[in-house]
DSSP file (Angstrom, degrees, kcal/mol; ACC not computed):
  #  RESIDUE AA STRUCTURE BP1 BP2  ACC     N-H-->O    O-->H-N    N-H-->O    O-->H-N    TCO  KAPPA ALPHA  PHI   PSI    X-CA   Y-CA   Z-CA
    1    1 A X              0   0    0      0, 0.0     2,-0.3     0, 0.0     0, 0.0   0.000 360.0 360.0 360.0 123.6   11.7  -15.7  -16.1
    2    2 A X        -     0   0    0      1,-0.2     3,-0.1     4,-0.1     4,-0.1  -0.708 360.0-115.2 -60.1 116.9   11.0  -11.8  -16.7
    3    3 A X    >   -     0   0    0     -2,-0.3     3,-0.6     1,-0.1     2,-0.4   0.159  36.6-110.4 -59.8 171.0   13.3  -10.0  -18.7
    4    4 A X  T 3  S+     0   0    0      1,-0.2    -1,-0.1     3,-0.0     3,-0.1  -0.766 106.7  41.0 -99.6 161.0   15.2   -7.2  -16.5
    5    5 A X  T 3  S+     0   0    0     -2,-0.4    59,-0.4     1,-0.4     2,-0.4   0.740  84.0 128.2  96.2  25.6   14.3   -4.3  -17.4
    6    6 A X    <   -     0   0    0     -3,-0.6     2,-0.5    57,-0.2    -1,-0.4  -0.908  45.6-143.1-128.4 121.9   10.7   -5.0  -17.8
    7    7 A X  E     -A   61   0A   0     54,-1.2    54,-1.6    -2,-0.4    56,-0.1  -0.857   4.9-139.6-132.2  95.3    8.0   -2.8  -16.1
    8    8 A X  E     -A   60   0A   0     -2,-0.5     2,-0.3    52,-0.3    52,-0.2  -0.398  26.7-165.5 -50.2 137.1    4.3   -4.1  -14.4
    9    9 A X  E     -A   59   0A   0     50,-2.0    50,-1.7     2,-0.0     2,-0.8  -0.780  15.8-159.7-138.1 127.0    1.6   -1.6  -15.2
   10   10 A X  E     +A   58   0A   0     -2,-0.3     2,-0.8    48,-0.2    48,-0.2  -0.697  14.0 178.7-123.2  92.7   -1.8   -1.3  -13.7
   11   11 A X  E     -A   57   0A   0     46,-2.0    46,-1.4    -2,-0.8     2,-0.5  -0.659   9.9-159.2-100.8 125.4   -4.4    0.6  -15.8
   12   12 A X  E     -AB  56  90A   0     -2,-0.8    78,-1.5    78,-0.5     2,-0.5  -0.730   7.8-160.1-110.7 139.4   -8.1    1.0  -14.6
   13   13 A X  E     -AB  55  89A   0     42,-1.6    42,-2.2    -2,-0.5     2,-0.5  -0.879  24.0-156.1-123.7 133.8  -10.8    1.8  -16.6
   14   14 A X  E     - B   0  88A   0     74,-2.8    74,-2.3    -2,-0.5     2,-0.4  -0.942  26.1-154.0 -91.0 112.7  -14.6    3.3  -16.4
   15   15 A X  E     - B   0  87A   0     -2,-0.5    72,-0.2    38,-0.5     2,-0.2  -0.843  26.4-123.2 -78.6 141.4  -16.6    1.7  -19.8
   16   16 A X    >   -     0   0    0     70,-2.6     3,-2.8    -2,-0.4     4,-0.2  -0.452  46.7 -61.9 -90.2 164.8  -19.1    4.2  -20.3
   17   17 A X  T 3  S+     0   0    0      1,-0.3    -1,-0.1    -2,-0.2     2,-0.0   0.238 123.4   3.1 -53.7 162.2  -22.7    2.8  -20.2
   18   18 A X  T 3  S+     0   0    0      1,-0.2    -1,-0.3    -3,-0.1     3,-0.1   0.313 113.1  83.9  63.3   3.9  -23.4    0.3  -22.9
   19   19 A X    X>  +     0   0    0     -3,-2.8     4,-2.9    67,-0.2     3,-2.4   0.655  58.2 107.2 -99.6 -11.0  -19.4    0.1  -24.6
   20   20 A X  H 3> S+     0   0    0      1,-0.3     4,-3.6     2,-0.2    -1,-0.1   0.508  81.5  33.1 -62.6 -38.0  -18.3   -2.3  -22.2
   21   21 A X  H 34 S+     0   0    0      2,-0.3    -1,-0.3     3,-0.2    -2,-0.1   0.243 118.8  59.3-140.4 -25.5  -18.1   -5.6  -24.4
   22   22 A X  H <> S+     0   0    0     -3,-2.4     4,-1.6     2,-0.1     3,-0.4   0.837 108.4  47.2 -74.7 -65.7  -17.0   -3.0  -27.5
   23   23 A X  H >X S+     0   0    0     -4,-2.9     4,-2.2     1,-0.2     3,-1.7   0.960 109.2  49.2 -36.7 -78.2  -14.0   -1.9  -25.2
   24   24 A X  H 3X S+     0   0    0     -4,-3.6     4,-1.7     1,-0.2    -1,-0.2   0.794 106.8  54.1 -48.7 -23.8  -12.9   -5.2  -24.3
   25   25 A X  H 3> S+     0   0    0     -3,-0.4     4,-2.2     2,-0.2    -1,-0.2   0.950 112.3  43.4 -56.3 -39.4  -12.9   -6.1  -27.7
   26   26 A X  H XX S+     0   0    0     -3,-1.7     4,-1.6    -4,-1.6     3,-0.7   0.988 107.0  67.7 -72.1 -52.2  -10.5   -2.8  -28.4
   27   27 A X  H 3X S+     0   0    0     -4,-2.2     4,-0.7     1,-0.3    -1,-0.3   0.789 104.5  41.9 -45.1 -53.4   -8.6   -4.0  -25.1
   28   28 A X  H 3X S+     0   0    0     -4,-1.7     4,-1.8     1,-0.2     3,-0.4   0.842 115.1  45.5 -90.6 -37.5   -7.5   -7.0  -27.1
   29   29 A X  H <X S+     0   0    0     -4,-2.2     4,-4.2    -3,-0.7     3,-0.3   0.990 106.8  62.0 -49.9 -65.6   -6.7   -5.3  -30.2
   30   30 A X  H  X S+     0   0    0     -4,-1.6     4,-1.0     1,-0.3    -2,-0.2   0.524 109.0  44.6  -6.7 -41.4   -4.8   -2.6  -28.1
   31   31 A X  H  < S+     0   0    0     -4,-0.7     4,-0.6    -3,-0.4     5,-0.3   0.819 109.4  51.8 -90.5 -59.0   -2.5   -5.4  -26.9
   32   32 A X  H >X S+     0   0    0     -4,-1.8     4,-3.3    -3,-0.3     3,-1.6   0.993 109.9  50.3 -23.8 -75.0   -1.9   -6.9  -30.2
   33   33 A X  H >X S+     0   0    0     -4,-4.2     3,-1.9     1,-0.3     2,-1.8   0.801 112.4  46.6 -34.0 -91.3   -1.0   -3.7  -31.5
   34   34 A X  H 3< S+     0   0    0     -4,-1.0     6,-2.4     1,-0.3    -1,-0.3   0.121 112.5  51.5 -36.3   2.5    1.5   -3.1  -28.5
   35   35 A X  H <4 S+     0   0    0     -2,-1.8    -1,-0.3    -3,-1.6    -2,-0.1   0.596 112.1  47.4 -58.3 -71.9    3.2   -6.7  -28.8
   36   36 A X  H << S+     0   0    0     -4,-3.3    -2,-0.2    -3,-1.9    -3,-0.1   0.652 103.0  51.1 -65.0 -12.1    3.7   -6.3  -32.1
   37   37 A X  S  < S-     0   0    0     -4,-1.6    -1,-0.3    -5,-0.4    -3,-0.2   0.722 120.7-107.0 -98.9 -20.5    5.2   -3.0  -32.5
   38   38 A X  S    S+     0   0    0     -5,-0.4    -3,-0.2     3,-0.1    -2,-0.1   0.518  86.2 124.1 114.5  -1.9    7.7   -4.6  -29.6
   39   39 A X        +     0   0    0     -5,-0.3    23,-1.2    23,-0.1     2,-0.4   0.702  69.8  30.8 -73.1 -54.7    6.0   -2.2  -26.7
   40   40 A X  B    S-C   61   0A   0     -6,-2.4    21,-0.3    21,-0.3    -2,-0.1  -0.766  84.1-101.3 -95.2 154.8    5.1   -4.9  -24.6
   41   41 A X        -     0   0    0     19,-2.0    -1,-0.1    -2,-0.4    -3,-0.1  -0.117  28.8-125.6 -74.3-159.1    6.0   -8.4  -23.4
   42   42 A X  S    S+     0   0    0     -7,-0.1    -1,-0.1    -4,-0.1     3,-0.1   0.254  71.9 123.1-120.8   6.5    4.3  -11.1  -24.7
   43   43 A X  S    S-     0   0    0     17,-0.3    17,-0.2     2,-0.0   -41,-0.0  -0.341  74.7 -78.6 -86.3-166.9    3.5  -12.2  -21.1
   44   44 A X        -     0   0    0      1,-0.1     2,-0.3    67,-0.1    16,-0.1  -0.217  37.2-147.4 -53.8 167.4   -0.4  -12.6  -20.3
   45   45 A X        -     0   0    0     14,-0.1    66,-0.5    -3,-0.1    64,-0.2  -0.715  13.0-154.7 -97.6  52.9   -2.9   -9.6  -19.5
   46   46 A X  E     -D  110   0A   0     12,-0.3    12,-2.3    -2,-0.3     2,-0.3  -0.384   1.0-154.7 -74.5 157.5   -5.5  -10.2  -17.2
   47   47 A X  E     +DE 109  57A   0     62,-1.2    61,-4.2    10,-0.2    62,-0.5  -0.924  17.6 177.3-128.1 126.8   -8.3   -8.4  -17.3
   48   48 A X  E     -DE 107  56A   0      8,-2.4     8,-3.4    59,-0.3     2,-0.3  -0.987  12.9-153.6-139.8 140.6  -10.5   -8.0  -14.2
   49   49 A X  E     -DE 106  55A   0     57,-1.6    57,-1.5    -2,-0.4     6,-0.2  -0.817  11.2-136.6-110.8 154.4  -13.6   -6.2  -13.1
   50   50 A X    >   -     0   0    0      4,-0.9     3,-0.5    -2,-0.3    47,-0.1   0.144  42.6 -88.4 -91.9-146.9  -14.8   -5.0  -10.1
   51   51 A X  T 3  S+     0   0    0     45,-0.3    46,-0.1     1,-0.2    54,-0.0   0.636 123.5  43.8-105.3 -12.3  -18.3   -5.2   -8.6
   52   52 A X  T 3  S-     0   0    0     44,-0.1    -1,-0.2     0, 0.0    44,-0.0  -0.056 124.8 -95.9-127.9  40.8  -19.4   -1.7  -10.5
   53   53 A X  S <  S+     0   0    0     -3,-0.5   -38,-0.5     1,-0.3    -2,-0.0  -0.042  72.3 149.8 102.6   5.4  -18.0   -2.5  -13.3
   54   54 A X        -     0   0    0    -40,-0.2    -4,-0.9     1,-0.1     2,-0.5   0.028  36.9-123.0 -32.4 140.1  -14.5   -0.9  -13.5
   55   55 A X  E     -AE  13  49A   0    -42,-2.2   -42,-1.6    -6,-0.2     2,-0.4  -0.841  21.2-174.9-134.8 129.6  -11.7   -2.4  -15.2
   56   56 A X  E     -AE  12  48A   0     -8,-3.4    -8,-2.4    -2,-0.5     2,-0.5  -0.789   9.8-171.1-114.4 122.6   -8.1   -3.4  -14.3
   57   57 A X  E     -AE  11  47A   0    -46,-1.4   -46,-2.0    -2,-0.4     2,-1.1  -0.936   9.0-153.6-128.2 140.3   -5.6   -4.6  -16.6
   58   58 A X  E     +A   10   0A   0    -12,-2.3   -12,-0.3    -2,-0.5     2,-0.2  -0.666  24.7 149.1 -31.8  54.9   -2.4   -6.0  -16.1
   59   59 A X  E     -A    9   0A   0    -50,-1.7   -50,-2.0    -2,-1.1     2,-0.5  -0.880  35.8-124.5-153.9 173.4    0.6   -5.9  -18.4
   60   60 A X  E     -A    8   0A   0     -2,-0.2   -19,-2.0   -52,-0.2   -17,-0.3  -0.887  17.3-144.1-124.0  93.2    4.0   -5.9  -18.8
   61   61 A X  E     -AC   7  40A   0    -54,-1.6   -54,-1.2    -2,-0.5   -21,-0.3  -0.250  16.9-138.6 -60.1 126.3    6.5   -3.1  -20.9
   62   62 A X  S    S+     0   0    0    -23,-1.2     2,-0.3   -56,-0.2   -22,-0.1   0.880  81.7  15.1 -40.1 -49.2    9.3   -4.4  -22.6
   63   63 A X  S  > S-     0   0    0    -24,-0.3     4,-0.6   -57,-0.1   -56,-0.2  -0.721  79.5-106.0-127.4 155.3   11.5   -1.6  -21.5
   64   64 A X  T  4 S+     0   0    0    -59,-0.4     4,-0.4    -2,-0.3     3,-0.2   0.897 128.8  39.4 -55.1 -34.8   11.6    1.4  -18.9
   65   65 A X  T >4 S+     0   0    0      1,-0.2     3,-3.7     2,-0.1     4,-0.5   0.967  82.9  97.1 -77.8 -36.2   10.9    3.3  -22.2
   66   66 A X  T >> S+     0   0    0      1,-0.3     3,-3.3     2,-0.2     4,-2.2   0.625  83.7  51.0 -42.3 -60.8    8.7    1.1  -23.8
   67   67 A X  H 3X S+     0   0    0     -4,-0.6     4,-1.8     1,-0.3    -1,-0.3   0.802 114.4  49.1 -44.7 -39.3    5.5    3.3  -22.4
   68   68 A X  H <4 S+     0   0    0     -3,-3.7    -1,-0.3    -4,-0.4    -2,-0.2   0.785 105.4  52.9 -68.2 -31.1    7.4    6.5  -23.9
   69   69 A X  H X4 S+     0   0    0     -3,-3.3     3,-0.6    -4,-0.5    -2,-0.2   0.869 112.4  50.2 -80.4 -34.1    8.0    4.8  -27.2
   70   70 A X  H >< S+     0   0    0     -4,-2.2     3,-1.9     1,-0.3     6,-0.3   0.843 101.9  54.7 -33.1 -55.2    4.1    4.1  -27.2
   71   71 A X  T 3< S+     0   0    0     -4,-1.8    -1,-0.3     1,-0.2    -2,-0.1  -0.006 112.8  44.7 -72.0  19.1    3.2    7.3  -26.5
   72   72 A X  T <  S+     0   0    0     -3,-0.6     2,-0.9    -5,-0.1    -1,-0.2   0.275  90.6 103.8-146.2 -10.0    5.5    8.2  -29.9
   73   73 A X    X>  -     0   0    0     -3,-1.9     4,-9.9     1,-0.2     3,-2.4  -0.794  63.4-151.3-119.4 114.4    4.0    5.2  -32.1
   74   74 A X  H 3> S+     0   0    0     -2,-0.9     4,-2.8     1,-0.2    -1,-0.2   0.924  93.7  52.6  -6.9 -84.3    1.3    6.4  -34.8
   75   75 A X  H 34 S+     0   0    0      1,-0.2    -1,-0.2     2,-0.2   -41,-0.1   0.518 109.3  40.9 -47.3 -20.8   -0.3    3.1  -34.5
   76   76 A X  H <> S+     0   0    0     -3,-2.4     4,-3.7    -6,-0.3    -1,-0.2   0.639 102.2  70.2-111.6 -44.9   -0.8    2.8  -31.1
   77   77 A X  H  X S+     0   0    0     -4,-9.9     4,-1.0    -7,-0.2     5,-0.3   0.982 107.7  52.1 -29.4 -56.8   -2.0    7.0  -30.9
   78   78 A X  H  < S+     0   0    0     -4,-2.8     4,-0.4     2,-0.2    -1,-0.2   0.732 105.1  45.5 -70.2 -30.6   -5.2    5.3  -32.9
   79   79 A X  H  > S+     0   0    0     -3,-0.2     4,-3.2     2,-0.1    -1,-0.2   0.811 113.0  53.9 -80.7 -42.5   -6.1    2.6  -30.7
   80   80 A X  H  X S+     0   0    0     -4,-3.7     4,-1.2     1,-0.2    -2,-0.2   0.746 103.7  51.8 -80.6   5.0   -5.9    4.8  -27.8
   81   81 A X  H  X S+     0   0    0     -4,-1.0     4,-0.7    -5,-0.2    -1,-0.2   0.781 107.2  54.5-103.0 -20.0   -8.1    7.5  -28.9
   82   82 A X  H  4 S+     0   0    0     -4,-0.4     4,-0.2    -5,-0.3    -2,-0.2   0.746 104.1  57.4 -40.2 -48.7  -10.5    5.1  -29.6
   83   83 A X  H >X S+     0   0    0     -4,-3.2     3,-2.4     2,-0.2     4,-0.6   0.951  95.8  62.5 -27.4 -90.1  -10.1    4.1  -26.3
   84   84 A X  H 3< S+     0   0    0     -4,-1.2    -2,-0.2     1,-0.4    -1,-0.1   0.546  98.2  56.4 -14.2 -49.7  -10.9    7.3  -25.1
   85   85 A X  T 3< S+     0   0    0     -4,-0.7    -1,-0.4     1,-0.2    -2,-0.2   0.900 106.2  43.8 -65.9 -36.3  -14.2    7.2  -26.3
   86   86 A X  T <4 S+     0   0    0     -3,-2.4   -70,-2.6    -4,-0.2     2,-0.3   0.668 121.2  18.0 -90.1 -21.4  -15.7    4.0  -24.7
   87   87 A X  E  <  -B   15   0A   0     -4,-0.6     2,-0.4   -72,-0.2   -72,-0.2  -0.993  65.0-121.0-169.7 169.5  -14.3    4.6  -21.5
   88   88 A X  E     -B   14   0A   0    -74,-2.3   -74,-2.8    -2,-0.3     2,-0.4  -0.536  27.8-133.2-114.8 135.0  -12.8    6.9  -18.9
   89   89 A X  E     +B   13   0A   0     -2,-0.4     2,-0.2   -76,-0.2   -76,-0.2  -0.804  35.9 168.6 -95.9 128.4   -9.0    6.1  -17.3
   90   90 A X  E     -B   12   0A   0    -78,-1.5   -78,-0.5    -2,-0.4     2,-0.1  -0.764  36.4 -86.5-119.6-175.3   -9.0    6.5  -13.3
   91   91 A X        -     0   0    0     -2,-0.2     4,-0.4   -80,-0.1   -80,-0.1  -0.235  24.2-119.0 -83.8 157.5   -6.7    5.6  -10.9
   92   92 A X  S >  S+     0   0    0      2,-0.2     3,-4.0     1,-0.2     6,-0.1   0.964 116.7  60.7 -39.9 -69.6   -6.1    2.3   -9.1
   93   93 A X  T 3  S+     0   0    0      1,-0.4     5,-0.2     5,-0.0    -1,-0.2   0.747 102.1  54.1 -13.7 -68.7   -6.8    4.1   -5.8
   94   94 A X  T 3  S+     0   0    0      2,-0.1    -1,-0.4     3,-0.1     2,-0.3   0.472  83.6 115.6 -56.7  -5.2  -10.2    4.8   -7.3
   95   95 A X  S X  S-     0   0    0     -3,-4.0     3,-1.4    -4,-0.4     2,-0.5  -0.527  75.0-114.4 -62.3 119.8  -10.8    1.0   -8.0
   96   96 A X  T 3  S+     0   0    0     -2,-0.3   -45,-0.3     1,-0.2   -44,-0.1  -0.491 101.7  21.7 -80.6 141.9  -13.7   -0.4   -6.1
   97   97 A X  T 3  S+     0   0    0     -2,-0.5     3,-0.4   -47,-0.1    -1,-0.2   0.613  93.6  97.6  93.8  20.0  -12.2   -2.9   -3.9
   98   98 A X    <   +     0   0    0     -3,-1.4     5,-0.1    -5,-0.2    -2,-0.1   0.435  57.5  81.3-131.5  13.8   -8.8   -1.8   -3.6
   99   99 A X  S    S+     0   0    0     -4,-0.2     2,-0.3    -5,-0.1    -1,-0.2  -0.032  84.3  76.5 -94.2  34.4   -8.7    0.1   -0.4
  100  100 A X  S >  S-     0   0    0     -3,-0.4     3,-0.7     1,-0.0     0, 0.0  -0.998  95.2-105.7-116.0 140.2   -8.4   -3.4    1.6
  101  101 A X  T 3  S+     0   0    0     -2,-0.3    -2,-0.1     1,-0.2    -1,-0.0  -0.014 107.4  27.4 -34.2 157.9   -5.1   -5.3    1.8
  102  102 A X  T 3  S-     0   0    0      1,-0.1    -1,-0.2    -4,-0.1    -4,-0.0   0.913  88.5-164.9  27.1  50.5   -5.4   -8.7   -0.7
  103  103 A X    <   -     0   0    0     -3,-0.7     2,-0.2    -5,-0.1    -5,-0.1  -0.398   2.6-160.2 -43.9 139.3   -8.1   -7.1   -3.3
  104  104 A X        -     0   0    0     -7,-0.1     2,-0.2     2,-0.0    -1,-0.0  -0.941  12.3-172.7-135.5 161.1   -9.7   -9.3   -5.3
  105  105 A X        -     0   0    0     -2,-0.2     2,-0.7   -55,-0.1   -55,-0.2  -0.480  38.6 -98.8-128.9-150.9  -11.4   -8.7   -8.4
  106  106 A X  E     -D   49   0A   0    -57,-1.5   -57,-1.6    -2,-0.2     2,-0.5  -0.940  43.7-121.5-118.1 123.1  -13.5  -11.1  -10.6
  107  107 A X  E     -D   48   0A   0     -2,-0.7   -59,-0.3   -59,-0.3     3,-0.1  -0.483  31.2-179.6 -54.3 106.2  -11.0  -12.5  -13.8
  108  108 A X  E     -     0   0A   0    -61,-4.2     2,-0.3    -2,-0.5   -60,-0.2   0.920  57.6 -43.1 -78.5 -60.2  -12.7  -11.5  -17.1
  109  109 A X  E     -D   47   0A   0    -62,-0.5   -62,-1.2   -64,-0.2     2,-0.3  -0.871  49.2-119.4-151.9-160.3  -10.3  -12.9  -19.6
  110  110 A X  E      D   46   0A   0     -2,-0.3   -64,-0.2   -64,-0.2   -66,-0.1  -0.982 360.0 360.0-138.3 132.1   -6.8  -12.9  -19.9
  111  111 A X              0   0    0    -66,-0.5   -67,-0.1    -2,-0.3    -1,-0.1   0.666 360.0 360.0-133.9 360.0   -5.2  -11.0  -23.5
């Protein structure tokens, strides 16, 4: 059962040439972080790519705020600017494969 007050988020990613496998690594740290500081739930993350190499993840904010209190926690500033270097945030919209009804993507991991 999902607590109420608990928020889906869908964040899509470009890794830029040759970080991809660096990125995901930071993607799992990234999550860690955000767990532990109480920022997210604890439920799973999948992580999925599309066919040109875009990346979708999954996850779930503790709180309506949670994302705001992120955006306020030291610790989590550092993982995302790290971020920021290996790879470039678009929009779902912009996901290849997500302008048909029931997109599917390929499952990379789950974190």
């Amino acid at each position: 059962m999902t607590a109420e007050g608990t928020q889906l988020a869908f964040s899509v990613y470009r890794p830029r040439s040759g970080c991809t496998d660096e990125f995901l690594l930071l993607l799992r740290e990234e999550l860690a972080t955000l767990r532990r500081r109480g920022h997210v739930t604890e439920r799973p993350a999948p992580v999925v790519r599309a066919e040109d190499g875009e990346l979708l993840v999954v996850l779930e904010w503790s709180t309506e705020h949670a994302v705001d209190d992120a955006h306020a926690d030291p610790e989590v500033l550092a993982v995302w600017d790290r971020k920021a270097q290996l790879a470039d945030y678009i929009t779902l919209s912009d996901l290849a494969g997500s302008d048909v009804p029931f997109a599917r993507w390929t499952v990379v991991t789950d974190l």
